[in-house]
C-alpha positions in Angstrom: 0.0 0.0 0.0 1.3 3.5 -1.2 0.9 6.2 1.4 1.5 10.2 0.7 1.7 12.3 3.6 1.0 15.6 3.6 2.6 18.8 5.5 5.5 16.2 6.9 7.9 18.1 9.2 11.2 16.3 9.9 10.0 15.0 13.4 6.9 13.3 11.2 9.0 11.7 8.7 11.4 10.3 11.5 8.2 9.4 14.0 7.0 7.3 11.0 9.9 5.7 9.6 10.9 4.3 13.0 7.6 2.8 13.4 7.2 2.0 9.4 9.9 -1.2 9.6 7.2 -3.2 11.7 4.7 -2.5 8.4 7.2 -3.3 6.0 3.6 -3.6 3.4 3.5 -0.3 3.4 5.2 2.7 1.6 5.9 6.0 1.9 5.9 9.5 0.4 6.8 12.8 2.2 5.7 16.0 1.3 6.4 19.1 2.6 3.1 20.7 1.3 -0.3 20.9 2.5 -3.1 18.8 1.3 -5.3 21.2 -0.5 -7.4 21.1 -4.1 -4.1 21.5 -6.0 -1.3 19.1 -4.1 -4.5 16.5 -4.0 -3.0 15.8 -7.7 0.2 14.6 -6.4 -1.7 11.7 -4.8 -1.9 9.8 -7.9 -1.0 6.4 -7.7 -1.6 6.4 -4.2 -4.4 4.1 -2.0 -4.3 6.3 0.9 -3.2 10.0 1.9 -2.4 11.6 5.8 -3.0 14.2 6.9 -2.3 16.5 10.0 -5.3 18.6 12.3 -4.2 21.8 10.0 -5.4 20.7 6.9 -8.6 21.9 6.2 -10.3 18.6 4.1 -13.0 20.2 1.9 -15.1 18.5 -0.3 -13.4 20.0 -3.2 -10.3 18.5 -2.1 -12.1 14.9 -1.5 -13.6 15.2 -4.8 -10.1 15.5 -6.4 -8.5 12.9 -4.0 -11.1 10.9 -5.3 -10.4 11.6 -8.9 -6.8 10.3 -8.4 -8.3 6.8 -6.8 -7.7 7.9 -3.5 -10.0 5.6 -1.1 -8.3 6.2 2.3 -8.2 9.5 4.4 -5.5 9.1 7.7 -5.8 11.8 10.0 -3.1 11.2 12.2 -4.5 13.2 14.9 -7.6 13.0 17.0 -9.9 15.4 15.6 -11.8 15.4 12.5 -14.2 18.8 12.4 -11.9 20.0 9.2 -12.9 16.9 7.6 -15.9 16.9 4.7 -17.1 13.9 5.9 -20.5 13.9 4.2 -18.0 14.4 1.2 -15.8 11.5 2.4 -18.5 9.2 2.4 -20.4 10.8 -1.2 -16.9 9.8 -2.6 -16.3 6.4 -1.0 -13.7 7.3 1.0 -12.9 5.5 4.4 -11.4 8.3 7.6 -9.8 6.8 10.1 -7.9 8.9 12.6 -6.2 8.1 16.1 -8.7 8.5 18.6 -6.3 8.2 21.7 -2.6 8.8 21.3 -1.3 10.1 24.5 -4.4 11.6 26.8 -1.8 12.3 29.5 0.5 14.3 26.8 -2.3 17.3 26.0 -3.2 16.8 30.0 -0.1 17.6 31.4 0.3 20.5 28.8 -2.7 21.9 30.0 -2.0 21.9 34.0 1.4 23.4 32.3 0.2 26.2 31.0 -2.3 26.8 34.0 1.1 26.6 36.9 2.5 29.4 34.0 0.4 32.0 33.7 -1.1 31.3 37.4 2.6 31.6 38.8 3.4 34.6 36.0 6.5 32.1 35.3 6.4 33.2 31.8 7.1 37.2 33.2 9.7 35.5 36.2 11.7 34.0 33.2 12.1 36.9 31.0 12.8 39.3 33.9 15.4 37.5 35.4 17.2 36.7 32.3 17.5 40.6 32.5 18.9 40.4 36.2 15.9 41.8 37.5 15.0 39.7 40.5 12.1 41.6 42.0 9.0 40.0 42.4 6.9 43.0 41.3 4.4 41.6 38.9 4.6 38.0 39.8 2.1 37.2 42.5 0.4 33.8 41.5 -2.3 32.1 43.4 -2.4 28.5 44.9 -4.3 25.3 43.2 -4.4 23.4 46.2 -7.9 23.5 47.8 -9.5 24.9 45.1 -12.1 24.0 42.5 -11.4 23.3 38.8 -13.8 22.3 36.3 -13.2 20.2 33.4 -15.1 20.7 30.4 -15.6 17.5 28.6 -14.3 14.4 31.0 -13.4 11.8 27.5 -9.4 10.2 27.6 -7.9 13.8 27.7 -10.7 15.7 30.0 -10.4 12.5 32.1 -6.7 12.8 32.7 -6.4 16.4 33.6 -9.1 15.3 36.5 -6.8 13.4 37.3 -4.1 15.5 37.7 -6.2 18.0 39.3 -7.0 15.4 41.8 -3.6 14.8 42.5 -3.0 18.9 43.3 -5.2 18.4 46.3 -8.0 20.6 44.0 -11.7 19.8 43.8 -12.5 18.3 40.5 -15.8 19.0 38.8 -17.3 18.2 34.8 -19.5 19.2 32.4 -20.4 16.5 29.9 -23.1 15.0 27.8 -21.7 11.6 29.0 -20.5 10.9 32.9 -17.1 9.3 32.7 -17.6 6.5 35.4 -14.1 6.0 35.7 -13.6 9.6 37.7 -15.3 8.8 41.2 -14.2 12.0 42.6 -15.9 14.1 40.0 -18.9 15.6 40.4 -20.9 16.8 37.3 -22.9 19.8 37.3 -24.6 21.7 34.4 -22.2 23.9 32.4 -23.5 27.0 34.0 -23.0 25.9 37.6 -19.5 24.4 36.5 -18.8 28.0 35.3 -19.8 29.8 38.2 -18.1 27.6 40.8 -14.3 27.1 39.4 -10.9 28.7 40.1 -9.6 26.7 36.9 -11.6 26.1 33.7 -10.0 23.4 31.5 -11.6 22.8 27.8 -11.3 19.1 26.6 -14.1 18.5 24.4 -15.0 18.5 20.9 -15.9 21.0 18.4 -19.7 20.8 16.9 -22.3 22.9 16.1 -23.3 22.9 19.3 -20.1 23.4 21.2 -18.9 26.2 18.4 -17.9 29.5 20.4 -19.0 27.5 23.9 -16.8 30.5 25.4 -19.0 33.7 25.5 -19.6 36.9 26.4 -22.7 35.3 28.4 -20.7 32.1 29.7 -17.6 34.3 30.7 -20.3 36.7 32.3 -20.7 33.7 35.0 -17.0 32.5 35.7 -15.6 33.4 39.2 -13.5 37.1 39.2 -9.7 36.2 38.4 -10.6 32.9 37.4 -7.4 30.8 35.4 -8.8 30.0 31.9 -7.4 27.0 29.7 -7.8 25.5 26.3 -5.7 22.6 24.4 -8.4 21.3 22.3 -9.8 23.3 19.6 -9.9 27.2 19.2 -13.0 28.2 17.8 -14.9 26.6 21.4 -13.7 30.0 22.2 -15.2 33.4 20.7 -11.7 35.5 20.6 -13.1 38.8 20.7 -15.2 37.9 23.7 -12.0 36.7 25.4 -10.1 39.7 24.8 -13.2 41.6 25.8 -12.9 39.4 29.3 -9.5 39.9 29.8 -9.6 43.8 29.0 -12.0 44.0 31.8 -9.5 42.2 34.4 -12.5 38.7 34.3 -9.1 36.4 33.9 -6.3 36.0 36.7 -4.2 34.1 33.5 -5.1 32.7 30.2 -3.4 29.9 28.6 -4.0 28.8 24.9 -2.6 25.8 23.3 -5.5 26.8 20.0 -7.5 30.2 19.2 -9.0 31.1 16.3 -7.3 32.2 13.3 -4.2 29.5 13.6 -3.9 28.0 10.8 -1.6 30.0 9.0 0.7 30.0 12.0 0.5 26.6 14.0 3.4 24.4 13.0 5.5 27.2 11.2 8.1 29.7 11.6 7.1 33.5 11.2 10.1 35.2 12.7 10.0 37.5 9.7 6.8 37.7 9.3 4.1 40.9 10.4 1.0 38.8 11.3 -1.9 39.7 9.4 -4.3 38.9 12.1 -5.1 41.4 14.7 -7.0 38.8 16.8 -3.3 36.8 17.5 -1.6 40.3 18.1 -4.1 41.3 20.6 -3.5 38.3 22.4 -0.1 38.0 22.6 0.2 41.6 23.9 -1.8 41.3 27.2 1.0 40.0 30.2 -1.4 37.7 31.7 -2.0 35.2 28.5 0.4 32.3 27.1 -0.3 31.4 23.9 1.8 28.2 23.2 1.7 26.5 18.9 -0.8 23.7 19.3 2.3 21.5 20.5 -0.1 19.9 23.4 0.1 16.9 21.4 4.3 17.4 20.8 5.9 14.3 23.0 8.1 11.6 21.8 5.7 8.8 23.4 2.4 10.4 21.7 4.4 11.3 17.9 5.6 7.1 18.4 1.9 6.0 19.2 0.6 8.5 16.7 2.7 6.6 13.6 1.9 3.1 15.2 -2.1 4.1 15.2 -2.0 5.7 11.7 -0.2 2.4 10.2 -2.5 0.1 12.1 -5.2 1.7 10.6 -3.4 1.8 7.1 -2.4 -1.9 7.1 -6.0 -2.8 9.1 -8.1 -1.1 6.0 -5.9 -3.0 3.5 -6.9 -6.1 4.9 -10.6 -5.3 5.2 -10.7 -5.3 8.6 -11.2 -1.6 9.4 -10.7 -0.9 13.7 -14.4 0.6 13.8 -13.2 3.1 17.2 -10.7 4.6 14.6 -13.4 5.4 11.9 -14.8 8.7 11.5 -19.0 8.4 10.0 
């Protein structure tokens, strides 16, 4: 089986190539370039095509994948919502993606980015790389003993509970399904979850329904100098309603591993560049908000089970035998 991946950085092609010589079946093509309606043609000749969370998979570009025989999309990422998938399926073509790489890796960058902004160690760092050690500026506030609310409790939601837990905080959820796993966490509607918590964590999906979740009107109910945090997709968040909440002093620190308006930025180097976007200016200009490149996901033991997922499903569809948890309808 032929395999082109698209928008392959270095670590990618190495990820994959260590795990490729258990799957000696299949083959590999690297390409620098994004999958979009033009670089689809490059996919002649090819069963199957991956793709990264930064591709935005529109019918157009199914209906040319499709053209070139294409019958296998690979996200190798968990989330699919810049898929076509009514498309996928009007052109007879199978997604699969990797459902649950490394829960603990987005986790642990979350509670990261929380102990940063809440502890101002992003301010601490700079400042005493200039040999100023005062502490003017860097009062942080304790987790310990207070209350933080998970937002979504799936394989990543559930494993920043857990690390909550383990900070001696209170751990409460909102989500459509009770994870029965957590038996320390208490689910309350969203509203209540807002109102009560020192430290809001987003781990769920983006749909219709959860599309700009973050709101003037749900921001309106979160605690005063509340710590806000979001690794899983940016547009859950309404960015000018943010910055509105931030202007007016609502946030004690705001870390963001997504926001809206990153996809000409995430996984690229802009040194040089003047950003066009105002919205990503604004946000990196306010001292209380980290804003880190969608690299959540970045670990060696999550890129490793990231290439061994994406081949399973590769080799797993070849056979016929497609691993139904991995396959987006």
């Amino acid at each position: 089986m032929k395999i082109i991946f698209y928008d392959a950085k270095q670590y990618d092609i190495d990820s994959f190539e260590k795990q490729r010589k258990n799957y000696p079946d299949i083959e590999s093509i690297y390409l620098e370039a994004d999958l979009t309606e033009d670089t689809a043609r490059l996919a002649e000749g090819c069963e199957g095509v991956c793709a990264f969370v930064s591709s935005t998979i529109t019918g157009s570009v199914l209906r040319r994948l499709h053209e070139h025989g294409v019958k296998l999309l690979l996200m190798r990422c968990a989330g699919y919502n810049n898929v076509d998938i009514k498309a996928a399926d009007k052109y007879g073509i199978t997604v699969l993606r990797v459902p649950g790489y490394s829960p603990e890796a987005v986790a642990e960058h979350a509670m990261a980015l929380a102990l940063a902004v809440t502890r101002r160690i992003h301010k601490g760092y700079i400042k005493v790389r200039e040999n100023n050690f005062s502490l003017n500026g860097l009062m942080g506030l304790d987790f310990h003993g207070k209350t933080a609310g998970i937002i979504g409790t799936g394989r990543i939601g559930a494993a920043m509970c857990r690390i909550c837990h383990g900070f001696g905080m209170r751990v409460i959820a909102y989500d459509v399904y009770q994870n029965p796993d957590l038996d320390f966490v208490k689910y309350y509607p969203l509203s209540e979850v807002l109102r009560e918590s020192d430290l809001i964590s987003l781990h769920c999906p983006l749909t219709e329904s959860s599309y700009h979740l973050i709101n003037t009107e749900t921001i309106s109910l979160m605690k005063e100098n509340v710590v806000f945090v979001n690794t899983s997709r940016g547009a859950l968040v309404n960015t000018e309603d943010l910055i509105k909440g931030i202007r007016s002093r609502k946030f004690h620190g705001v870390g963001l591993d997504v926001y809206e308006e990153e996809t000409e930025n995430v996984f690229e180097n802009r040194q040089e560049d003047i950003l066009e976007s105002s919205v990503t200016a604004r946000l990196l200009s306010f001292p209380n908000v980290i804003v880190t490149s969608h690299q959540g996901f970045f670990t060696e033991e999550a890129l490793a089970a990231i290439s061994r997922t994406t081949l399973e499903n590769a080799c797993a569809f070849e056979r016929g035998r497609i691993i139904k948890e991995n396959q987006v309808k």
